[in-house]
N, CA, C and O of each residue as an XYZ file, in Angstrom:
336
protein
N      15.302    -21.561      3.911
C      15.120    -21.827      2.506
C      16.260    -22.708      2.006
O      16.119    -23.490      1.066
N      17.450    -22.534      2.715
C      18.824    -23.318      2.104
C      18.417    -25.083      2.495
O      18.352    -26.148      1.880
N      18.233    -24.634      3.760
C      17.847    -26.399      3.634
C      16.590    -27.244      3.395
O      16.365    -28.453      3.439
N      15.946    -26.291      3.159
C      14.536    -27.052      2.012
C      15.238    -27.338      0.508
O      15.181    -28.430     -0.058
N      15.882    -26.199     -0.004
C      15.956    -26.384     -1.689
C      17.318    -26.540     -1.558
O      17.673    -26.967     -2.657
N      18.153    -26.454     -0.945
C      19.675    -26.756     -1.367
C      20.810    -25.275     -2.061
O      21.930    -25.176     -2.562
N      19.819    -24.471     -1.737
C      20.656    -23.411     -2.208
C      19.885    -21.875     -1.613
O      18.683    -22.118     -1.506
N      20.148    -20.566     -1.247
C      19.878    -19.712     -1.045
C      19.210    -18.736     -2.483
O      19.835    -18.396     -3.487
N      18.215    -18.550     -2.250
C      17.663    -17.331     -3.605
C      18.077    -16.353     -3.484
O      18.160    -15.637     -2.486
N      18.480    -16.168     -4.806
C      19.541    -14.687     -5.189
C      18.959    -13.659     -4.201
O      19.667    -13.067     -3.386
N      16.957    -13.389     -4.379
C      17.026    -12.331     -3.648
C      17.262    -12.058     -2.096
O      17.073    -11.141     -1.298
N      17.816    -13.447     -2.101
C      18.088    -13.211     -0.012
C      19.382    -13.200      0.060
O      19.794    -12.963      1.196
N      20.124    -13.357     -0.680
C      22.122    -13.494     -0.738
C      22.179    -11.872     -0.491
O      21.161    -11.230     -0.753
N      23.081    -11.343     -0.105
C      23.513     -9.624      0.000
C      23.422     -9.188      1.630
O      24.103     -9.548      2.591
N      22.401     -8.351      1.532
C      23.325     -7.343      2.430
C      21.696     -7.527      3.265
O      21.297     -6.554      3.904
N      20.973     -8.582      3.219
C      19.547     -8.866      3.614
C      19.592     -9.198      5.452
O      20.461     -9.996      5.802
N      19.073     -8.855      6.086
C      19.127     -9.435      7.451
C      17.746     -9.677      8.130
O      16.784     -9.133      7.587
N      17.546    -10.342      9.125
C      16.219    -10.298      9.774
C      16.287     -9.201     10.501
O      17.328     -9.148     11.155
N      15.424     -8.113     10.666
C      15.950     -7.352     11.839
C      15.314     -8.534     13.205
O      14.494     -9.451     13.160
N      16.452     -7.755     14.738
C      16.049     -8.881     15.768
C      14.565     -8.451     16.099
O      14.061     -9.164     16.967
N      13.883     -7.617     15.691
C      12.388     -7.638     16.220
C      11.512     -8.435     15.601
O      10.314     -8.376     15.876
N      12.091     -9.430     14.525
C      10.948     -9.689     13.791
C      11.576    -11.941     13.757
O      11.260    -12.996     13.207
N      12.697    -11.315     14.900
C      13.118    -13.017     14.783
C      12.417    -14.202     15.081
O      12.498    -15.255     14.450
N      11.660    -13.957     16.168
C      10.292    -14.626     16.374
C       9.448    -15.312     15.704
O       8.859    -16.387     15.815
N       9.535    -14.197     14.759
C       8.182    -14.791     13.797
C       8.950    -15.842     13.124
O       8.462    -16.972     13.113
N      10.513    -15.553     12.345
C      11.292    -16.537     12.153
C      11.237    -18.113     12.187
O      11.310    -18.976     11.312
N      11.045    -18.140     13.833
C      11.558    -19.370     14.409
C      10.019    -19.845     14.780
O       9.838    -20.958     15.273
N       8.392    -18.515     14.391
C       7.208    -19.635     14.464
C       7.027    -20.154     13.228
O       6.326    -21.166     13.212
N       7.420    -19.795     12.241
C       7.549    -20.145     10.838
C       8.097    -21.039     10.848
O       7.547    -22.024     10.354
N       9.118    -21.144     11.268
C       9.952    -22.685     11.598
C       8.966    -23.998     11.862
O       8.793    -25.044     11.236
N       8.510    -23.557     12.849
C       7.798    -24.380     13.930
C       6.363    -24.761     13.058
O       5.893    -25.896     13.130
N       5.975    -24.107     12.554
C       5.020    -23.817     11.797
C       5.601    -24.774     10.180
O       5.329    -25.961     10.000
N       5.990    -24.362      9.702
C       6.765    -25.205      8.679
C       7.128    -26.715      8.738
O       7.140    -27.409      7.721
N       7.424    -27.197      9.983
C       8.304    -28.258     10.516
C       6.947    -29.370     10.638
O       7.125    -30.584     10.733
N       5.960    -28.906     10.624
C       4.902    -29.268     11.152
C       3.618    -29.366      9.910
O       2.580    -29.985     10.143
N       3.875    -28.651      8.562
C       3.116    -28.611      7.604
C       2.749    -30.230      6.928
O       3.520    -31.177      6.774
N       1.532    -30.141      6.660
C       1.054    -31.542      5.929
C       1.297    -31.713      4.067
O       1.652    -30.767      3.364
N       1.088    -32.748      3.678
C       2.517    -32.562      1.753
C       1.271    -33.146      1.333
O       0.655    -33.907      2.080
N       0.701    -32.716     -0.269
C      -0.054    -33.767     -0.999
C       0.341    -34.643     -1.484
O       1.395    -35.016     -0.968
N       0.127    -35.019     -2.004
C       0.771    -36.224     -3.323
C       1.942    -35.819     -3.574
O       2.928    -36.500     -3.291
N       2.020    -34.559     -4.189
C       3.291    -33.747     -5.221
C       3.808    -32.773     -4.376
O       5.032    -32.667     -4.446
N       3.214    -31.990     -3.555
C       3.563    -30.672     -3.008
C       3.129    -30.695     -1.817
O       2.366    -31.537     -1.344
N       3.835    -29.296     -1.002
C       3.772    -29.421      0.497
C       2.666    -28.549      0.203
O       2.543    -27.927     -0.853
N       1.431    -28.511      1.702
C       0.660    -27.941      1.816
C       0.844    -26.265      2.274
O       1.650    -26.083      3.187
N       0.411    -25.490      1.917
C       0.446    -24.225      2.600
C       0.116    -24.086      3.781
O      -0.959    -24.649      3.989
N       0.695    -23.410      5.003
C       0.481    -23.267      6.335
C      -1.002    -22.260      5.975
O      -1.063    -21.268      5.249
N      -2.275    -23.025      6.884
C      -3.215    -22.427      6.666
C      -3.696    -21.748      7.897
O      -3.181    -22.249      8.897
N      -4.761    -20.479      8.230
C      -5.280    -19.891      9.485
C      -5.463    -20.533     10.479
O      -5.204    -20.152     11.620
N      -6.082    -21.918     10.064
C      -6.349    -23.099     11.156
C      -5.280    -23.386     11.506
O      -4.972    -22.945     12.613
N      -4.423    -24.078     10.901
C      -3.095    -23.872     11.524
C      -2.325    -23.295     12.406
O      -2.051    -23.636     13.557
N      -1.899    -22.138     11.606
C      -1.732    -21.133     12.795
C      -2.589    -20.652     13.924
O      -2.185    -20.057     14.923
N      -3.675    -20.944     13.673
C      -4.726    -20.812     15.147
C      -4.621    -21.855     15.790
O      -4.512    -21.671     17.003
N      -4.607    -23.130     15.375
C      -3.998    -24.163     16.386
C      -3.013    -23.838     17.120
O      -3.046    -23.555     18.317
N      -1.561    -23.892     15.989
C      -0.562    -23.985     16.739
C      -0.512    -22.218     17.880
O       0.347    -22.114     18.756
N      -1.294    -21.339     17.686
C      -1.123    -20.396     18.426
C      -1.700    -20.859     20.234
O      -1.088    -20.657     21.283
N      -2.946    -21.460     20.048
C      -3.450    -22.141     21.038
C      -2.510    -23.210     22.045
O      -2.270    -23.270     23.251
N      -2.070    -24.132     20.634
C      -1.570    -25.283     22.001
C       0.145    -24.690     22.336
O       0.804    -25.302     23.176
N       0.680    -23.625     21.695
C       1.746    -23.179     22.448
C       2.233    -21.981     23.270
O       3.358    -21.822     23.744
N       0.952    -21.005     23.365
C       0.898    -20.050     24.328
C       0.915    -18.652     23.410
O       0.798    -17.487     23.788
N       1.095    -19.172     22.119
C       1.667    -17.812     21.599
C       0.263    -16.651     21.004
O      -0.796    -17.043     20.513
N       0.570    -15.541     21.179
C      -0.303    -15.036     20.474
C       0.469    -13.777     19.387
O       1.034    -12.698     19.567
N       0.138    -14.565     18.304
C       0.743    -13.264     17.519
C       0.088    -12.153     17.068
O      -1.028    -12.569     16.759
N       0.138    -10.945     16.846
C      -0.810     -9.823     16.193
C      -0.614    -10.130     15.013
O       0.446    -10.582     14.577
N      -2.433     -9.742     13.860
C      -2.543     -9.396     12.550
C      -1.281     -9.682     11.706
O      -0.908    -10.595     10.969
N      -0.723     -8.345     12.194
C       0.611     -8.146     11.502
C       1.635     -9.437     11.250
O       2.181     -9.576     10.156
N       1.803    -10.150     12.092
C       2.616    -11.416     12.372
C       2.107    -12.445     11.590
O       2.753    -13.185     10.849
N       0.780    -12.449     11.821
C      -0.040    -13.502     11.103
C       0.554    -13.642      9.617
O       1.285    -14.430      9.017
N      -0.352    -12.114      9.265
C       0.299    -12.090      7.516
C       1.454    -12.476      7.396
O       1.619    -13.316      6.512
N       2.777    -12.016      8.258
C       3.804    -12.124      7.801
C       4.267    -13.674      8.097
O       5.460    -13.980      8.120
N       3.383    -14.466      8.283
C       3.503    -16.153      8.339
C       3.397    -16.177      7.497
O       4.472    -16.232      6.900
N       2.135    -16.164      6.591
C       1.594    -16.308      5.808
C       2.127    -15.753      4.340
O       1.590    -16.290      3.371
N       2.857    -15.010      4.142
C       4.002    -14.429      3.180
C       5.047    -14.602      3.006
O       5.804    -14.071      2.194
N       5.293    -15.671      4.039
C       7.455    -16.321      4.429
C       6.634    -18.004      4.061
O       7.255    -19.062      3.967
N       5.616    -17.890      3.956
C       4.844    -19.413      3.645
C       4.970    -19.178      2.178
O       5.675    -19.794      1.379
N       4.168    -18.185      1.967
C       4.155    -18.263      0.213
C       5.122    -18.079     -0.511
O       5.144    -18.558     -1.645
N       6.281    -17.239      0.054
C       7.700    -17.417     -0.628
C       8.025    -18.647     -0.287
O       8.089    -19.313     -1.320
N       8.190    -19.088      0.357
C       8.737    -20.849      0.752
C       8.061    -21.729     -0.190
O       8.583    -22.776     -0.573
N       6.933    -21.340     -0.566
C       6.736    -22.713     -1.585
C       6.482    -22.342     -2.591
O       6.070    -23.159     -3.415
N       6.622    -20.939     -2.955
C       7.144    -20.536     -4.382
C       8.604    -20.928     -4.768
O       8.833    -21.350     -5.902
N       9.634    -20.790     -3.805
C      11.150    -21.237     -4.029
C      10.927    -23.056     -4.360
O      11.355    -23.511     -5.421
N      10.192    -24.016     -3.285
C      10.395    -25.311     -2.812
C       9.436    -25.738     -4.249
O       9.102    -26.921     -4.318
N       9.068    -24.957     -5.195
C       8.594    -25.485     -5.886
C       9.052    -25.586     -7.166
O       8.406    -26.049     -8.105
N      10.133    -25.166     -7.209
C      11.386    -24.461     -8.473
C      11.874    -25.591     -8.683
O      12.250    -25.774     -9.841
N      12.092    -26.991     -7.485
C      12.926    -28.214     -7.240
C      11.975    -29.156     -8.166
O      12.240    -30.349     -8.311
């Protein structure tokens, strides 16, 4: 989030951590992010197709659970990237 908007959101400053079981998803969000398409004005939301692509052409398979939680580190990300 710091280096999309230039600053960290209050609610992630403190005593917040990833736990390491969930770092993964982290770094497909990354990957996933790095890779998102922008309209005119705004970046696009990482969509199912998406993530079903990119699950395909890189081996990964994530469970349900993972999915959503793309899909919820997406929607905080461009709820913050949209504050700019």
């Amino acid at each position: 989030m710091e280096k999309a908007t230039g600053e960290v959101p209050a609610e992630l400053l403190g005593e917040h951590q990833l736990p390491d079981s969930l770092a993964h998803v982290w770094g497909w969000f990354a990957e996933l992010s790095n890779a998102r398409g922008a309209g005119a004005f705004s970046l696009n939301p990482i969509s199912f197709q998406d993530i079903e692509s990119w699950a395909r052409l890189t081996g990964s398979r994530p469970t349900s659970f993972e999915v959503q939680l793309l899909r919820r580190l997406d929607e905080a990300f461009l709820v913050e990237t949209s504050k700019k």
